[in-house]
C-alpha positions in Angstrom: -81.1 -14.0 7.6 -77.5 -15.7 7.4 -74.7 -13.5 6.6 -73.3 -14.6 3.4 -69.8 -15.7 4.4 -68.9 -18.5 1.4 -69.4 -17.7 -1.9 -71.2 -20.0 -4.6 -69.3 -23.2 -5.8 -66.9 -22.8 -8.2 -64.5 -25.8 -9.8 -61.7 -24.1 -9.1 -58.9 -26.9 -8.0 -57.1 -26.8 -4.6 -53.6 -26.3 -4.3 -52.4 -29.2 -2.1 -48.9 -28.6 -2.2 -49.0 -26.2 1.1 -49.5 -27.1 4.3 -52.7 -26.4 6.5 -52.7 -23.7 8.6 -53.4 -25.1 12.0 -54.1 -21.8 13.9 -57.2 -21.7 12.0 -58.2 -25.4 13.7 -57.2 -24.6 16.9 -60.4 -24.0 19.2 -62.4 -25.2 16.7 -65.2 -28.2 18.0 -64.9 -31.0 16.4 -66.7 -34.1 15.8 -65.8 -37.5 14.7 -67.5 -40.6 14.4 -65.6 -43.5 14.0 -62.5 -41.8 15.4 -61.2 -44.9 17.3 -59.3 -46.4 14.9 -57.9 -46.4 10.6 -58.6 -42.9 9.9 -60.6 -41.8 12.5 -58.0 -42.3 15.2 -55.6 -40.3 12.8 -57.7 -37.5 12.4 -58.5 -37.4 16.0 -55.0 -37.3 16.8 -54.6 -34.9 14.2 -57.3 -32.4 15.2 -56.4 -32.9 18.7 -53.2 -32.0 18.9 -53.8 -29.1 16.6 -56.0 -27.6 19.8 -59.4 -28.6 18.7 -62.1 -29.3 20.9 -62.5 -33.0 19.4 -65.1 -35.0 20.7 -64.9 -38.4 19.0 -67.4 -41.5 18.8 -67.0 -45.0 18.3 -68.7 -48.5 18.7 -65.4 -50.0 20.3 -65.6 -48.5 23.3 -62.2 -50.2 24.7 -60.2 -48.6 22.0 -62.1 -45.2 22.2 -61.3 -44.8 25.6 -57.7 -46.0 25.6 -57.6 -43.0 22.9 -58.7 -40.8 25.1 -56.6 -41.3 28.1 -53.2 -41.3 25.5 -54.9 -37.3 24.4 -54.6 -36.0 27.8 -50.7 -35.7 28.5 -50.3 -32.4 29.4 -47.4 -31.2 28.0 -44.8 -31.8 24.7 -41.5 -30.5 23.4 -42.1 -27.3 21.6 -39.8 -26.3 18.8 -39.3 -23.4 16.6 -37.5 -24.7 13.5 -39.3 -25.1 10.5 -40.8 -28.3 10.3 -42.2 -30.1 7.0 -44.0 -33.5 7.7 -47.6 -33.1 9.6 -46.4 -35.2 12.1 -43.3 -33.5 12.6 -45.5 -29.8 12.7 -48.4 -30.8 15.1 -45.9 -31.9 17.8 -43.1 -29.1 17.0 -46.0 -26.1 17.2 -48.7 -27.5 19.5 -48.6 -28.9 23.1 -50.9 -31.8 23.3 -54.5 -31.1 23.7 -56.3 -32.0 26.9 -60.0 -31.4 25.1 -60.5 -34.5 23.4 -63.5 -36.1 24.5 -65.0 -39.5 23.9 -68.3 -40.9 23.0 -69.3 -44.3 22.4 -71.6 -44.2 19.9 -73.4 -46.6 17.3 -73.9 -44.3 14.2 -76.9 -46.3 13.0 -78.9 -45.3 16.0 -79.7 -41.4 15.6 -80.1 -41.0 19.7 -76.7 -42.3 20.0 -75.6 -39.5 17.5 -77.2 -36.8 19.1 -75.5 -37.6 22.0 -72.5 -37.4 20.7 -73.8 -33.9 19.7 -74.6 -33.0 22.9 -71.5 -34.1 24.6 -69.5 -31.9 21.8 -71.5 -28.5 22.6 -70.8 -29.3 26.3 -66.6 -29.7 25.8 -66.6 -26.8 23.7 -66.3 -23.4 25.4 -68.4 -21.7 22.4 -71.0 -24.0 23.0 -70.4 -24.8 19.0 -69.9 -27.6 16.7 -67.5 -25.8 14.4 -66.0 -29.3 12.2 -68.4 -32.7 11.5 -66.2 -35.5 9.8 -68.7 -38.7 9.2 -66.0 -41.0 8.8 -67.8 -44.5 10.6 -68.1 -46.9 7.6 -67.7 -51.1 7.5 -67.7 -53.2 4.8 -67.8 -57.2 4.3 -69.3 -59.8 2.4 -71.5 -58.0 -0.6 -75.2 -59.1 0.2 -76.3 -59.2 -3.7 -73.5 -62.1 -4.1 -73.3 -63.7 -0.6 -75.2 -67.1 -1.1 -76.1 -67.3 -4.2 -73.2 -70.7 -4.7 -76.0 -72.4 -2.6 -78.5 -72.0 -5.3 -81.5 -71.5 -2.8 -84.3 -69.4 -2.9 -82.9 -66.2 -1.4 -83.5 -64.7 2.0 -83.6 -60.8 2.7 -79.7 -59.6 2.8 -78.5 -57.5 5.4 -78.0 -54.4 4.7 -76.2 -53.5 7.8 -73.1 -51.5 5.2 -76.1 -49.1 3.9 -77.1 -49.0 7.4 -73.9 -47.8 8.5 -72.1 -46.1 5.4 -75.5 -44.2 3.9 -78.0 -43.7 6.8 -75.6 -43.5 9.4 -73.7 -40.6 7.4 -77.3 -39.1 6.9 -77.8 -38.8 10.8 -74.1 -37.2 11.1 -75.2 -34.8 8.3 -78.5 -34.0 9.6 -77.0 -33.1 13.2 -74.3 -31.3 12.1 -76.9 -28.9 9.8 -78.4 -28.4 13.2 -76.1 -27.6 14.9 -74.1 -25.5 12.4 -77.0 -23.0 12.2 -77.2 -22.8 15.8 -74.4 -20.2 15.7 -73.1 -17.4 13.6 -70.5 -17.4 10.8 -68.4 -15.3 13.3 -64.5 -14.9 12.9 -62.9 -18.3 15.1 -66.2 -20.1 13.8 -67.1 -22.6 11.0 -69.4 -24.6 9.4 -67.5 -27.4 7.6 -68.8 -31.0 7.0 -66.2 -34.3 5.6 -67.7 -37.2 4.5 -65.0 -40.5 4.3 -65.5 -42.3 0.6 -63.5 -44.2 -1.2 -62.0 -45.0 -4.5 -65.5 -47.3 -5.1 -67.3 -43.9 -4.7 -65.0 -43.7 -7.9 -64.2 -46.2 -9.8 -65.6 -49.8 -11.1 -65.5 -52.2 -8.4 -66.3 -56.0 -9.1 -67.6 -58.0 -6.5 -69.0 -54.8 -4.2 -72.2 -53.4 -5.9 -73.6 -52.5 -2.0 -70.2 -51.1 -0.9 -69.8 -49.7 -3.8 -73.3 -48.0 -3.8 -72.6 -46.7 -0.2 -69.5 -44.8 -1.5 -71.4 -43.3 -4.2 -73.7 -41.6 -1.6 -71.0 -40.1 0.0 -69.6 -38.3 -3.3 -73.8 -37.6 -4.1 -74.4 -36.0 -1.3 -71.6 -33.5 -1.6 -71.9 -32.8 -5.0 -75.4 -31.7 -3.6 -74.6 -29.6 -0.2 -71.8 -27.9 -2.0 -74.2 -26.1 -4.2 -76.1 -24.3 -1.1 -73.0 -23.6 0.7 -73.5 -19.8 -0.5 -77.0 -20.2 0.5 -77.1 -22.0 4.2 -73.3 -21.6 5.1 -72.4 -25.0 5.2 -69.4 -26.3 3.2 -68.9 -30.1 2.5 -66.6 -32.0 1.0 -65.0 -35.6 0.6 -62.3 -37.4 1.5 -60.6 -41.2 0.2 -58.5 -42.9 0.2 -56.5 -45.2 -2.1 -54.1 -47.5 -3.0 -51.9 -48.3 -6.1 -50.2 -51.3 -6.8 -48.0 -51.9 -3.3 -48.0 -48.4 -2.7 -50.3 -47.4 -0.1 -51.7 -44.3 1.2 -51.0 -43.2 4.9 -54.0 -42.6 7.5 -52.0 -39.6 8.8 -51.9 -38.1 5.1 -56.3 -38.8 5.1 -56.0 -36.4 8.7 -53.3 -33.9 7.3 -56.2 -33.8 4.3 -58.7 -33.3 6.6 -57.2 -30.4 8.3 -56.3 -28.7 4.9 -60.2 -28.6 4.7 -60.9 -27.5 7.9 -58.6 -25.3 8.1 -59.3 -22.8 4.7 -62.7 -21.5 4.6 -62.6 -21.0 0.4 -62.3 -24.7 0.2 -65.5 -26.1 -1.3 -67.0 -29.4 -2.5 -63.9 -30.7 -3.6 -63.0 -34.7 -3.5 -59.6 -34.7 -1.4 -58.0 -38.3 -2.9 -55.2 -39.6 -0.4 -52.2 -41.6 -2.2 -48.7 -42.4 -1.7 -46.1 -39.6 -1.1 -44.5 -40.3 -4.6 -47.5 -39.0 -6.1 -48.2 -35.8 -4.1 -45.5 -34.1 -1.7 -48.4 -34.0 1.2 -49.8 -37.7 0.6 -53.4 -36.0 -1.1 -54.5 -33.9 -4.0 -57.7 -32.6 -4.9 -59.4 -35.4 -7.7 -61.0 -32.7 -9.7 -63.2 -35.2 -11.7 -66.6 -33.9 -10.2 -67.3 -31.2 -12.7 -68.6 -31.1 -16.7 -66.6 -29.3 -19.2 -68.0 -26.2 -20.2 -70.4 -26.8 -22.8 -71.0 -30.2 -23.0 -74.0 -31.8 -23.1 -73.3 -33.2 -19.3 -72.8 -29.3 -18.4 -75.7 -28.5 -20.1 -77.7 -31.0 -18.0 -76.3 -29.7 -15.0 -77.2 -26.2 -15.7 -80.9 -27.1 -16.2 -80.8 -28.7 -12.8 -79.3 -25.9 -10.9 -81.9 -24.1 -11.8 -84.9 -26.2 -11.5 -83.6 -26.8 -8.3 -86.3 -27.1 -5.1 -83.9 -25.7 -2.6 -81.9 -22.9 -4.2 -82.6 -20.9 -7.5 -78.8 -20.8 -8.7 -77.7 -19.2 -11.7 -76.6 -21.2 -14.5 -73.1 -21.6 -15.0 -71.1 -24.4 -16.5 -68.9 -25.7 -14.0 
């Protein structure tokens, strides 16, 4: 039996104005897919030089292992004045990590994933995966529209951005459950899963029913892990990023976001949403637009299904 260590969901909203606190990554094991470039890159860096164990997959294998050889300098100028941008904090606290592995790894094969696994319980000294971030995602010409100016009988679209941005997060999910239960909710240890969506996992987007779709999944499937966090001791959450008007957000904001989450246990099936720094003093803020109001009939819906629910009897409770 699992020692209860999170508590049951609750809408409370994160406070996103404070930094994270990065002696709770360091030593963590982390893994990354898609952490070769955009993003990924940034929140290998991030986690990295916050003295994680980061082991970090990608498909281009040129740029994953240039990545890796620019992680292993062994030392960096340590200061002790206050810092306040994330950049600024992870090279003023922390000397560069030398623990950053990598992978290559095509997410849409499952071997190729457990692999990546693998490779991440070897470079850890717990012998843990502590941090899974399924970040891997493409996109491109939508398959529903693509062809249809020829006016010919269709053929069967590819489907290759479900293949990578819905089962491939399904394989990173379904490992890191693993893997996660594999050790104890000990003090140093977590359990703490990010999926990468997108402001099409929230928001109309003409032209992109497939890609859209995809992001959709993402924000699904926390909204359903974070109600058994209390339950299995997993916490999930979701990250995006977005633009507005010529004001766009910055990767490194999407990895000082991602170590906010890693780094405080009470956060929770929240949707982390990564904007310019005019709009939020960090670069992110948490969304709060993925619960009912108490007492509507949406909340009221939701109640009934929390406690229909296969998996978990949870007490009904608007949200």
């Amino acid at each position: 039996m699992l020692e209860q260590k999170y508590p049951e969901y609750t809408s409370k909203v994160v406070d996103c104005t404070t930094p994270p606190n990065l002696d709770n990554v360091a030593g963590k094991s982390v893994v990354i897919t898609g952490g070769a470039g955009g993003m990924g890159e940034q929140a290998t860096i991030a986690f990295a030089h916050a003295g994680a164990y980061v082991t970090f997959g990608d498909l281009n294998e040129t740029a994953g292992r240039a990545l890796e050889r620019r992680l292993h300098p062994s030392v960096c100028l340590v200061k002790t004045e206050p810092q306040e941008t994330l950049p600024e904090m992870l090279t003023a606290v922390y000397v560069y990590s030398s623990h950053a592995q990598f992978v290559p790894c095509n997410v849409t094969d499952f071997e190729s994933q457990r692999t990546l696994f693998r490779k991440a319980i070897e470079n850890s000294p717990s012998k843990t995966v502590d941090i899974a971030i399924a970040n891997a995602g493409i996109t491109g010409p939508d398959p529903i529209f693509y062809g249809e100016e020829s006016g010919e009988e269709p053929q069967a679209p590819n489907l290759s951005i479900l293949d990578v941005n819905v089962n491939g997060v399904i394989y990173t999910c379904k490992l890191a459950r693993y893997h996660f239960m594999q050790h104890e909710l000990a003090p140093g240890r977590d359990r703490c899963f990010i999926v990468l969506s997108s402001a099409a996992g929230y928001g109309d987007v003409p032209g992109g029913p497939v890609y859209m779709m995809s992001k959709f999944a993402a924000r699904a499937l926390m909204r359903c892990l974070r109600r058994t966090t209390f339950v299995d001791g997993v916490r999930a959450m979701v990250d995006f990023v977005k633009s507005k008007g010529v004001l766009f957000a910055d990767a490194a904001d999407a990895a000082g976001a991602m170590l906010k989450i890693a780094s405080d246990v009470s956060i929770n099936g929240r949707c982390f949403t990564i904007v310019n720094r005019q709009e939020a003093p960090l670069g992110y803020y948490d969304m709060d637009v993925d619960d009912y109001l108490e007492g509507s009939k949406a909340g009221d819906q939701q109640d009934i299904l929390l406690s229909t629910s296969q998996r978990v009897q949870v007490k009904p409770k608007n949200q």
